[in-house]
ZAGUVEX-204940 format. One record per residue (C-alpha): x, y, z. Coordinates in steps of 0.02 Angstrom, whole numbers, plus 32768, in hexadecimal, padded with zeros to 4 digits. Each point is the difference from the previous one (the first is absolute). Layout:
<rs>
XYZ
...
</rs>
This chain:
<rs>
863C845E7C90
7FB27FC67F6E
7FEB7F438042
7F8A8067809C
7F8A804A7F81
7FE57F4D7F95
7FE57F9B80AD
7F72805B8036
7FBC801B7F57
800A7F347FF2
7FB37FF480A5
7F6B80747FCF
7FDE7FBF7F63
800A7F4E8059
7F6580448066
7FA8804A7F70
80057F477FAA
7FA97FB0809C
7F7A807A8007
7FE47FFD7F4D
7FF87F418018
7F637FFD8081
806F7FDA809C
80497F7A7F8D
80BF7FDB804A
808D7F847FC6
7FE57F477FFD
80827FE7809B
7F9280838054
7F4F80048043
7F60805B8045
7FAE7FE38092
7F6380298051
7F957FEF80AB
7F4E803C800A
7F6F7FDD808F
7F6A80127F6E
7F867FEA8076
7FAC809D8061
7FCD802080B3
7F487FBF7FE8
80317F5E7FBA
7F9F80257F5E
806E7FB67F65
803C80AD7FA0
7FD580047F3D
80957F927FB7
801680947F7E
802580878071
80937F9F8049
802F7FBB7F56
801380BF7FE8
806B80298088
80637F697FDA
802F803D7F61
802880B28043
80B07FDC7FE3
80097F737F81
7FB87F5E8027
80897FB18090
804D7F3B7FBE
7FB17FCE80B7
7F6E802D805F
7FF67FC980B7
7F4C802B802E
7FA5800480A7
7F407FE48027
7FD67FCD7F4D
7F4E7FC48009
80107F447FB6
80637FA47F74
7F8580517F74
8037809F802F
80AF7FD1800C
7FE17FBB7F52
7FB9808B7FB9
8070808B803B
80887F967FA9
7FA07FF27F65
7FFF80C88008
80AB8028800B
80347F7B7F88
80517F9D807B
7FEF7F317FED
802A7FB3809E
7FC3802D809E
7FD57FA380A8
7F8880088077
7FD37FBD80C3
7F6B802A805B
800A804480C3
7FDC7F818081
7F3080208014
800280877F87
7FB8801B7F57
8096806D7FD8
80C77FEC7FFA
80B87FFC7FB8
803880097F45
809780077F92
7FF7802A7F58
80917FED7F84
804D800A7F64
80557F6B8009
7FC07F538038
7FF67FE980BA
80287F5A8051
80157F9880A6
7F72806D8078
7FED7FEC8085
7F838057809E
8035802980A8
7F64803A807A
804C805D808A
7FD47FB680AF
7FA98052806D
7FB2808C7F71
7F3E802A801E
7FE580317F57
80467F4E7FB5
809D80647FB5
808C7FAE7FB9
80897FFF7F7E
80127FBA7F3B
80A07FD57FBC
802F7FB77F58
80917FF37F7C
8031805B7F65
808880217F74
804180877FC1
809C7FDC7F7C
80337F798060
7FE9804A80B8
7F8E7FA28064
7FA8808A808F
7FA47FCD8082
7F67806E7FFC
7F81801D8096
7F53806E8037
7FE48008809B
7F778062807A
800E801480D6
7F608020805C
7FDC80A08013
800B804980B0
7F4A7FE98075
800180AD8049
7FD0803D7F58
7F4C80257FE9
7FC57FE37F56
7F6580667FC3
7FBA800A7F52
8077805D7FB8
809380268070
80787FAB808F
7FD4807080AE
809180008079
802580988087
80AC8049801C
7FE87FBF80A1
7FF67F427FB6
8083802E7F75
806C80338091
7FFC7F598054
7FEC7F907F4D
80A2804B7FD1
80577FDC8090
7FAE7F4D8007
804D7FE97F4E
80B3804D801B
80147FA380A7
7FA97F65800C
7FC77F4B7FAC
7F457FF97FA8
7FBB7F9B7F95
8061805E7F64
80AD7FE68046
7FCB7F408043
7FCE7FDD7F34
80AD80527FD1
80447F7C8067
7FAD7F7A7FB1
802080537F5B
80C0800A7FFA
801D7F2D8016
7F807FD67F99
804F80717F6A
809D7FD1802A
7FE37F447FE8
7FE9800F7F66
80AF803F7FD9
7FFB80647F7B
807380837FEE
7FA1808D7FC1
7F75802C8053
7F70808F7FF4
7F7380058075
7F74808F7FFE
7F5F801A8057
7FA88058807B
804D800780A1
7F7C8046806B
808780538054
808B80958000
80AD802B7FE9
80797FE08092
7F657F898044
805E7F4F8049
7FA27FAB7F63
8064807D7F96
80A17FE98060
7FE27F468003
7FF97FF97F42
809A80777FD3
805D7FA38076
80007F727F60
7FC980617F63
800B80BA7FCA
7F6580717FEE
7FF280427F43
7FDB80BB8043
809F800C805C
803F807B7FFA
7F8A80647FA1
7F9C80AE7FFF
7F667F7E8005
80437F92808C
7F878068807D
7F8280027F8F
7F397FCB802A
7FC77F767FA2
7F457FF98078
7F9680917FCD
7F5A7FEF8060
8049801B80A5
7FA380858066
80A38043802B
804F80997F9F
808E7F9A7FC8
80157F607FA6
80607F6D8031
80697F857F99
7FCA7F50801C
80337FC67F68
80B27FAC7FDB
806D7FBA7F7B
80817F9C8043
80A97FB27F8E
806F7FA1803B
80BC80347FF7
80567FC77F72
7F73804E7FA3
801980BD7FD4
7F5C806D8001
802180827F7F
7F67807F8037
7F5C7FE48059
7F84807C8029
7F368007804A
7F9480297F6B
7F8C80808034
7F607FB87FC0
7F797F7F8036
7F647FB67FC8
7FF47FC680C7
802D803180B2
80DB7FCC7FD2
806F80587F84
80707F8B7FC1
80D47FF08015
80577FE17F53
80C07FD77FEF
805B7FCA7F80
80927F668015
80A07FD67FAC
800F7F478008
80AE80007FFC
</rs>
């Protein structure tokens, strides 16, 4: 009896430590994070706003950012958070594109541009190591779907269009689940063993994309009280879909993820925390 009361008191107090901490987890352990900080209108959002919701919940060990507008910004976000190393690769045509930002050194990146994308979308990989575990690291961002009207400040869509998007998306290929395909070879080249890949997905749960993609790695909000939960918030809708995805690849064990309920743009962001095994 007395062994049940002292596990869960350890187990709590373990908790209260990591809050204490900033987010701050073992060395053998790390935090993640994926967040589109662009906005619908394409305007670049003040870099302190989203340094603030970045640091919501302690500042992650790696950032895997979407729509960041230009290495400077990339740079200076780091420079914010106290993070050294970070990466950065422009959209094909586009003033804006993909980062990763890190606490440890990154190494060996490497671009993908997705074929077929009419945005110039893509994917950026790269290297790091965490006591002695090398992690294959990627941000990635599928075009959004072209039935979606974008005004100032919101995406329009009738049910009528949802209706037939979401079948489109549970049932058959696009350009989303076409990238995925192009995605999964090139990662897989590069044969590393553990593997996290975040971005925005332009797409939803139970989509082919989706399907395609757990079919090889394991989405950090399953299963989860957040797994249904909208990461898009200007949708004209009354609901809010998730579109973004953390993704792990098995032998890695995700020890709690969740959507973070604030935005300095049009995406909330998905955090999850990894043990590295």
């Amino acid at each position: 009896m007395r062994l049940l009361v002292v596990i869960p008191a350890v187990l709590v107090c373990g908790f209260l430590l990591f809050q204490q901490a900033g987010g701050r987890v073992p060395a053998a352990s790390m935090v993640v994070m994926t967040y589109n900080i662009g906005d619908i209108n394409d305007h670049p959002v003040v870099l302190e706003k989203v340094a603030n919701v970045i640091r919501l919940r302690g500042v992650p060990d790696l950032l895997l950012l979407q729509e960041v507008h230009g290495e400077s910004e990339a740079s200076a976000l780091a420079k914010n958070l106290g993070l050294e190393y970070y990466l950065y690769s422009r959209y094909q045509g586009k003033k804006f594109g993909l980062a990763i930002i890190s606490r440890k050194p990154l190494s060996m990146a490497e671009i993908l541009y997705f074929k077929g994308s009419q945005s110039g979308y893509g994917a950026l990989a790269a290297e790091l190591m965490v006591e002695g575990r090398r992690i294959l690291v990627c941000s990635l961002h599928l075009d959004r779907i072209d039935l979606v009207q974008i005004t100032e400040n919101m995406a329009v869509v009738s049910w009528e269009t949802a209706l037939d998007l979401l079948k489109t998306e549970l049932t058959e290929e696009t350009i989303r689940s076409r990238s995925v395909d192009q995605l999964l070879p090139w990662i897989a080249a590069r044969k590393s063993d553990r593997i996290i890949i975040g971005g925005d997905f332009n797409t939803i749960p139970f989509s082919r994309t989706i399907r395609t993609m757990s079919k090889a790695y394991n989405d950090a909000l399953w299963p989860s009280f957040s797994y249904l939960n909208g990461t898009f918030k200007k949708l004209s809708l009354p609901f809010s879909p998730r579109i973004d995805f953390v993704f792990y690849s098995p032998n890695l064990e995700c020890k709690g993820a969740s959507v973070i309920k604030e935005s300095a743009g049009d995406h909330y962001p998905v955090g999850a925390v990894f043990d590295l095994g």
